[in-house]
N, C-alpha and C positions, 0 to 999 in steps of 0.2 A: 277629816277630809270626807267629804260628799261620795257615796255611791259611786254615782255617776262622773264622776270627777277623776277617781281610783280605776275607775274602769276604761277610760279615756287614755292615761297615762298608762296601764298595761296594755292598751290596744298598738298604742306609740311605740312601747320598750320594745314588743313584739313584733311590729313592724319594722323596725332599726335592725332587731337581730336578723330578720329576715334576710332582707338589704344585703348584711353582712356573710347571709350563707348558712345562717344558724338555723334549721327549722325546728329539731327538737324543743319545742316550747309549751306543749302539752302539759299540766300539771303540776307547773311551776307557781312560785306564791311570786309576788309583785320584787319583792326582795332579792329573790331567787333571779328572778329575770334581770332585773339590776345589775345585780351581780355579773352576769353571763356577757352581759350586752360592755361594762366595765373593760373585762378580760378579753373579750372579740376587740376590742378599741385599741387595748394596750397592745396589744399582739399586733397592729398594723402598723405603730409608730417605725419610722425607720432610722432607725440610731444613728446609721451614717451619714443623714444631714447635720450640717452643722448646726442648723435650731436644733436638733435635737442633743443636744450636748450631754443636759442634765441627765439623760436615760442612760 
């Protein structure tokens, strides 16, 4: 993957997590932020609908 490319996608992860309320994102590796942005996600599913069964 290109630089620039890599760099584009963490500007994304890190704007998403923002979105989500996260700002801690300082010194994170691209993985890291993945990660973060994954678990902020899971965390807003709301079980009690019924699409959401499988959770």
């Amino acid at each position: 993957m290109k630089v620039s490319e890599l760099d584009f996608e963490t500007k994304h992860v890190i704007e998403q997590l923002h979105n989500l309320g996260f700002k801690d994102t300082d010194g994170l590796s691209y993985e890291e932020l993945v990660s973060k942005l994954a678990m902020a996600r899971a965390v807003e599913v709301d079980i009690t609908s019924s699409e959401n069964k499988c959770f």
